[in-house]
C-alpha positions as CSV (number, residue, x, y, z in Angstrom):
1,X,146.2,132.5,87.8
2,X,147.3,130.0,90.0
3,X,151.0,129.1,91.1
4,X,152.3,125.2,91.0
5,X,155.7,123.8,90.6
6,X,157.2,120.8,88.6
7,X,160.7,119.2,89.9
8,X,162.1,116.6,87.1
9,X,164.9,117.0,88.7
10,X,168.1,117.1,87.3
11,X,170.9,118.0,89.1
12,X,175.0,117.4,88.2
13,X,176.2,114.1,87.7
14,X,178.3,113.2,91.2
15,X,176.7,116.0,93.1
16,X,175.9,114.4,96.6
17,X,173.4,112.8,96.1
18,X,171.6,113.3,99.8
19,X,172.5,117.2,99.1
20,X,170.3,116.6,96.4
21,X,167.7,115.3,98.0
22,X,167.9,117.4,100.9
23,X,167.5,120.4,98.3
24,X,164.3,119.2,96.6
25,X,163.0,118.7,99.7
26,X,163.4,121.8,101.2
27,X,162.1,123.4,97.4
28,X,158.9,121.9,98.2
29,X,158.4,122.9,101.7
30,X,159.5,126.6,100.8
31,X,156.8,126.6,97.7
32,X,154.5,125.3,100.4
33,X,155.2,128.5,103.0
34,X,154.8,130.5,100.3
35,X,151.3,129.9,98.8
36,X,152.5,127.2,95.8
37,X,149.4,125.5,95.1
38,X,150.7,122.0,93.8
39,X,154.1,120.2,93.5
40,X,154.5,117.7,91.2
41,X,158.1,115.4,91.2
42,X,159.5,113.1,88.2
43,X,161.1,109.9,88.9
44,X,163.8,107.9,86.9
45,X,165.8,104.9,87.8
46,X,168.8,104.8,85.1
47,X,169.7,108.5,85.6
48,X,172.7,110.0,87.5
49,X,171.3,113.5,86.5
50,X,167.5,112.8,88.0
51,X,167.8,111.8,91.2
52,X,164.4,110.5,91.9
53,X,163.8,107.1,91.5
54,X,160.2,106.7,92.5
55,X,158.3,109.8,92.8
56,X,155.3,108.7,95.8
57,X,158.2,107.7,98.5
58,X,160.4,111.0,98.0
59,X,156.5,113.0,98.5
60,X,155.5,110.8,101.1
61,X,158.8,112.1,102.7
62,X,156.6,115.7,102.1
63,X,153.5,114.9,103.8
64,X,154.6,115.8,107.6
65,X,156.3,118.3,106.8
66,X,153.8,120.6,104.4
67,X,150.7,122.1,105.4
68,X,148.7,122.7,102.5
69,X,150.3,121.9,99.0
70,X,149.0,119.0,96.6
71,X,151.7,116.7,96.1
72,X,151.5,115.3,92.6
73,X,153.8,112.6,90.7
74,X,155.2,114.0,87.7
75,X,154.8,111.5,86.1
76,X,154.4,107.6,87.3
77,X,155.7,105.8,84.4
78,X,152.8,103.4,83.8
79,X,154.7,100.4,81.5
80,X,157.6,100.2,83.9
81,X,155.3,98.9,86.7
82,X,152.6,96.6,87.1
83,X,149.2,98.3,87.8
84,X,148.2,96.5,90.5
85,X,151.4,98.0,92.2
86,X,150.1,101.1,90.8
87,X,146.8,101.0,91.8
88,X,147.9,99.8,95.8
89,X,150.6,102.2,96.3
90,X,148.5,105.2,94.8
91,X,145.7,104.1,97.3
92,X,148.0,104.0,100.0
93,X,149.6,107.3,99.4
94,X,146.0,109.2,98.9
95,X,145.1,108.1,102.6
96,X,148.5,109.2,103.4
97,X,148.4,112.7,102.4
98,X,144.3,112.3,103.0
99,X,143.4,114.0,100.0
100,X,146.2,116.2,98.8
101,X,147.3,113.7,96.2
102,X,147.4,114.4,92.6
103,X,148.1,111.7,90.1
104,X,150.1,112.7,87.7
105,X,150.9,109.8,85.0
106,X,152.8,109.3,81.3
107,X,154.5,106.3,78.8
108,X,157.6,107.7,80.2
109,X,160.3,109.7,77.9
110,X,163.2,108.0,79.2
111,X,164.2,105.3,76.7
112,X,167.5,103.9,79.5
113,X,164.2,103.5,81.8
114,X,162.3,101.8,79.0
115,X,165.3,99.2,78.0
116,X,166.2,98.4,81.8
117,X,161.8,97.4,82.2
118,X,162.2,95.6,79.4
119,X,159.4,97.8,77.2
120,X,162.1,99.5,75.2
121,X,161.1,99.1,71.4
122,X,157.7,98.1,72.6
123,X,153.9,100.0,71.6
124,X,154.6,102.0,75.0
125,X,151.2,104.0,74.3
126,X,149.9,101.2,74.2
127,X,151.1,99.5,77.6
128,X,150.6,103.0,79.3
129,X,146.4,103.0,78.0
130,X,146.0,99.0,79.3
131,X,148.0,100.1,82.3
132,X,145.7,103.1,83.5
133,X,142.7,101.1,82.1
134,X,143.4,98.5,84.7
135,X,144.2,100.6,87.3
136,X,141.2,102.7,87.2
137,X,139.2,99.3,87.0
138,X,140.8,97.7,89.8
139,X,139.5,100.3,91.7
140,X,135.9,100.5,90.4
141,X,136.0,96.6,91.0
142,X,135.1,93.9,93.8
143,X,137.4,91.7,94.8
144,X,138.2,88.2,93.6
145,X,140.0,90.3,90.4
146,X,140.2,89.2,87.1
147,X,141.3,91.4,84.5
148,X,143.3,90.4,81.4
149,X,145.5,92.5,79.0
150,X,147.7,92.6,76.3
151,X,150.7,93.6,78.4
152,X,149.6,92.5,81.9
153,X,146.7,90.3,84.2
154,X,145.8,90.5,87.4
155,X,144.1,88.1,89.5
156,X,143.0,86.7,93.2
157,X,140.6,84.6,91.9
158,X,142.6,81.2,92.9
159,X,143.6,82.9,96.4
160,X,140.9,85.1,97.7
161,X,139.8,84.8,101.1
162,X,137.9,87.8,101.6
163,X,136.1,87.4,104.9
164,X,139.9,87.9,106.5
165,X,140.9,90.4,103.8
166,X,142.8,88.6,101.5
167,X,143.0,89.6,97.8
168,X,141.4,93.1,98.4
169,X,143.7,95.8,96.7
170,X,143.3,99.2,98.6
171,X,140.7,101.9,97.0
172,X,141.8,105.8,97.1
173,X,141.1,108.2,99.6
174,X,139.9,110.7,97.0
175,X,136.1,109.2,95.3
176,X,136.2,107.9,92.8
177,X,140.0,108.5,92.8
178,X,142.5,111.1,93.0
179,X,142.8,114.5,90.2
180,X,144.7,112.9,87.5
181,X,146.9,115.0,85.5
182,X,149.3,114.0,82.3
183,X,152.1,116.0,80.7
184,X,151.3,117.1,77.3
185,X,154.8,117.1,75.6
186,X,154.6,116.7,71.8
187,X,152.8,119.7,69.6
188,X,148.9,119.3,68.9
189,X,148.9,116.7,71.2
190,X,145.6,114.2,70.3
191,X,146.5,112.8,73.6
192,X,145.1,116.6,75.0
193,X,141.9,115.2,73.3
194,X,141.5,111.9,75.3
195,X,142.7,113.7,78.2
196,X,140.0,116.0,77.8
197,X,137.2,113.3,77.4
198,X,138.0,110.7,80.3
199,X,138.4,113.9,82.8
200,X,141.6,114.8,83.0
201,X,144.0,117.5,83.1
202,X,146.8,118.8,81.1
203,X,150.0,119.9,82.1
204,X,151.7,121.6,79.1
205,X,155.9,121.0,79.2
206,X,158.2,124.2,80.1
207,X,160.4,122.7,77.1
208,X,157.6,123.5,74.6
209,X,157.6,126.8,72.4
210,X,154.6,128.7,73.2
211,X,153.8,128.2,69.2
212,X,153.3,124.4,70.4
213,X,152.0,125.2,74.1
214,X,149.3,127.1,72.2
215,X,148.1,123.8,70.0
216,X,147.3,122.2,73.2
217,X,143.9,124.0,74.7
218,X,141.6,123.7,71.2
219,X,142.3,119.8,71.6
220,X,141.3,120.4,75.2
221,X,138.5,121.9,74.1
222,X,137.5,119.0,71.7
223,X,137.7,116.8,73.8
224,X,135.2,118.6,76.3
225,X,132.7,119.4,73.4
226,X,133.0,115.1,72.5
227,X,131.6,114.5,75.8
228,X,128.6,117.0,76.3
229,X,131.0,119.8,78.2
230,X,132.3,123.2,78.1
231,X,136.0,123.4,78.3
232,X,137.7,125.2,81.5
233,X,140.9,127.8,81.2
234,X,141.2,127.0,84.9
235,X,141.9,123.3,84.0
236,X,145.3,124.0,81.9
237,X,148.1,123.8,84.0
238,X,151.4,125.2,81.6
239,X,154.8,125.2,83.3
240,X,157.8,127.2,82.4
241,X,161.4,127.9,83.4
242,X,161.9,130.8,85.2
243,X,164.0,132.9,87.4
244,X,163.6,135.8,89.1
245,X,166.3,138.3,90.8
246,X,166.8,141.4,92.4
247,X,169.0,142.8,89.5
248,X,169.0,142.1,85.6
249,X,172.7,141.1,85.6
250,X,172.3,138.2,87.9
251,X,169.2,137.6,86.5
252,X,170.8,136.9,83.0
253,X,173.8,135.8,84.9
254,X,172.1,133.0,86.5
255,X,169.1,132.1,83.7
256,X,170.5,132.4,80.7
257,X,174.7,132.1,80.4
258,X,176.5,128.6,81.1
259,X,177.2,129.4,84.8
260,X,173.8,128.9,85.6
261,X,171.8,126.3,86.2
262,X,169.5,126.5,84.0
263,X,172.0,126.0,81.3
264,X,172.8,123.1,82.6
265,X,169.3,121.8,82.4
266,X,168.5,122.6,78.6
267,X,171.9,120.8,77.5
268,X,170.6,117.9,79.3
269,X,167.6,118.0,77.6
270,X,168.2,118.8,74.6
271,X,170.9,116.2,74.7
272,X,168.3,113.3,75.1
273,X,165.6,115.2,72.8
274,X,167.5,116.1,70.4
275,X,171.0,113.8,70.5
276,X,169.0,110.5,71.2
277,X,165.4,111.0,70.9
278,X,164.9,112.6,67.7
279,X,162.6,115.2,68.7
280,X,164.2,118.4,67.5
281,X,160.3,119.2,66.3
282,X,159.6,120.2,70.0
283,X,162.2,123.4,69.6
284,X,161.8,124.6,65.9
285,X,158.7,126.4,65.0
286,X,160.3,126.3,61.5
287,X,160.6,122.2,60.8
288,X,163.1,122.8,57.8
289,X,165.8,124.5,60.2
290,X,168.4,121.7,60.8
291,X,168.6,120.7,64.6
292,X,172.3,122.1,64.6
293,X,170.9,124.6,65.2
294,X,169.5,123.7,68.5
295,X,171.7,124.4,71.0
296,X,171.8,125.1,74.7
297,X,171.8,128.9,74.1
298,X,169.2,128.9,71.5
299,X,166.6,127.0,73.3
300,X,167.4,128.8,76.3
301,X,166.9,132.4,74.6
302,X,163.2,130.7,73.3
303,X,162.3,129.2,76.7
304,X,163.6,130.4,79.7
305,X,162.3,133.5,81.1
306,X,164.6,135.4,83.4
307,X,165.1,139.2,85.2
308,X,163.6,141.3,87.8
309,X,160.2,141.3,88.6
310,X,158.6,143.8,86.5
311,X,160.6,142.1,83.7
312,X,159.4,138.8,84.6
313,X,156.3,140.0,84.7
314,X,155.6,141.2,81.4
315,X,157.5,138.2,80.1
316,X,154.9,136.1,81.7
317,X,152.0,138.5,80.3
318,X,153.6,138.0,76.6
319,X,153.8,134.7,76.6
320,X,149.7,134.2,78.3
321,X,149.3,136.5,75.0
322,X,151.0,133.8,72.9
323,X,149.4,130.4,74.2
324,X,146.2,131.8,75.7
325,X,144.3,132.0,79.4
326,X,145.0,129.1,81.3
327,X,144.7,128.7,85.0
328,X,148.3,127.8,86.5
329,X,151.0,128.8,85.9
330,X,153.8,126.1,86.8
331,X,157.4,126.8,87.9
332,X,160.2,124.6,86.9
333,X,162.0,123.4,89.6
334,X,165.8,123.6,88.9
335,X,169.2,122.6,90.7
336,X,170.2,125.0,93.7
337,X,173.7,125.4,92.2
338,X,173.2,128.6,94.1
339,X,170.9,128.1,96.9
340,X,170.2,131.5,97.6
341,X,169.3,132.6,94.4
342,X,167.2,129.9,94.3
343,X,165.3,130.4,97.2
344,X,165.1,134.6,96.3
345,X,164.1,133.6,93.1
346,X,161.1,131.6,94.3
347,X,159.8,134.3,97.0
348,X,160.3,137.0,94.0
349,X,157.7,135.0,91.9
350,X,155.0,134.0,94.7
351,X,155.3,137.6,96.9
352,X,155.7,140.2,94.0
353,X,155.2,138.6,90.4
354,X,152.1,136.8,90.9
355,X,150.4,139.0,92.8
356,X,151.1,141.9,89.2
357,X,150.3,139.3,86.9
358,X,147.0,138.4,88.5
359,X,146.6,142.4,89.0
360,X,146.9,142.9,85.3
361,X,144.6,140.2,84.5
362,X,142.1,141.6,86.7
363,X,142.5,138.4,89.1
């Protein structure tokens, strides 16, 4: 089993916000010292709690100053840009970090986002399935362009000159373009299934319960066996919040009560799922239980695994018993209210747990 991370982020409203910044930074080049296979970062423009507003130039910050990690967006919000902005600043960046790119892409879950783009109340599957579609063809396609959507066109057919260059959109580094990966958010998730058949990969959300983390990989597999192919475990990527300490109390202290940050993140969440965007569903494996009953400690107690390493470590094994094999495990990037906990936290899981899980599984 592999080890990844996933960075929203959220972090305090008013916390400073180049603190922040600085923090996520230094998050990713720690997970890349320390073996972290991938990285993938959110992005958000009308949110004081996630401080990213566009995912490729905070990573392209990332390139000089990692060695080996993917860098991944998590996600690019396809209807609240154009794809031919898409498509050229997704070239550009896979020639930047010449090949360790991963494209990770969604609708976009934050309805502030959707109003201020002016897709709010809009068929946003819709716009995000033309989006990609013209993305991907864009770069399968010679220039003068002509392409022509529901949502969006784009053309250089009245202004192409292309014996000097003009017109051409850039093609990725990566042939025929980078890895893309979506985030599977919503139990037995048909979007797994068209993942599955156009050749991407899943990520499965660390605000799932493993009852709905586990609907995820028999769509997968559909989706393999529409196309003529055998489905991979190695493909599924499934993150999940989790801390790690040198003692139980702090471990609890820090992962599961309100001084924590990880409390913190779950009211926000649950806050916009729940409060605003109606999707209690996501925490209840019981759909009749009223969604008072979700609250910050109760979906932390479901999702959030926390303690020493040997805890964490059979906590991890339990829940691969629950949802199945899949081949990475992703860590959810939280705020450093407590940098060095943080940090510790991180080594803990990449020097000690991972190398016992992977023991036990005979990896």
């Amino acid at each position: 089993m592999k080890l990844a991370s996933f960075m929203m982020p959220i972090h305090p409203p008013g916390k400073n916000y180049i603190q922040s910044l600085r923090e996520d930074r230094e998050a990713i080049i720690l997970a890349d010292e320390l073996g972290f296979e991938e990285a993938y970062v959110g992005e958000h423009v009308t949110d004081s709690a996630e401080t990213v507003t566009h995912c490729m130039t905070f990573l392209a910050s990332l390139i000089p100053v990692t060695k080996r990690i993917k860098l991944g967006t998590g996600t690019i919000n396809m209807p609240n840009s154009h794809p031919a902005a898409i498509a050229a600043q997704v070239a550009m960046m896979d020639h930047l970090c010449e090949g360790r790119f991963i494209m990770g892409i969604s609708p976009g879950g934050l309805m502030s986002d959707a109003e201020v783009f002016g897709n709010f109340g809009k068929d946003r599957t819709a716009m995000f399935i033309e989006c990609i579609n013209m993305v991907l063809k864009i770069w399968e396609s010679e220039p003068p362009y002509n392409l022509k959507g529901q949502f969006w066109e784009v053309t250089t057919e009245k202004t192409a000159i292309p014996e000097i260059g003009q017109g051409i959109i850039l093609k990725p580094y990566q042939k025929p373009y980078p890895p893309i990966v979506g985030t599977v958010v919503a139990p037995y998730s048909k979007g797994v299934i068209a993942m599955a058949e156009r050749g991407w990969l899943p990520i499965s959300a660390n605000f799932l319960l493993p009852e709905w983390v586990k609907t995820h990989w028999p769509n997968y597999v559909e989706g393999k066996k529409n196309i003529g192919q055998v489905a991979n475990t190695g493909d599924w990527r499934v993150a999940k919040s989790i801390f790690v300490a040198d003692d139980e109390a702090t471990a609890q202290r820090y992962g599961k009560s309100a001084e924590g940050p990880y409390h913190f993140y779950f009211k926000q969440l649950v806050r916009k799922l729940v409060g605003f965007g109606n999707r209690g569903n996501l925490f209840k494996s019981d759909q009749s239980i009223p969604d008072s009953v979700i609250t910050t400690e109760y979906v932390l107690d479901k999702l959030v695994i926390a303690g020493t390493v040997d805890s964490v470590v059979d906590q991890i094994l339990a829940f691969r018993d629950q949802v199945g094999d899949f081949g990475t495990l992703v860590y959810a990037m939280h705020d450093w209210m407590d940098p060095a906990l943080a940090k510790r936290s991180m080594q803990l899981m990449a020097e000690k747990v991972m190398p016992k899980v992977n023991a036990a599984l005979g990896k």
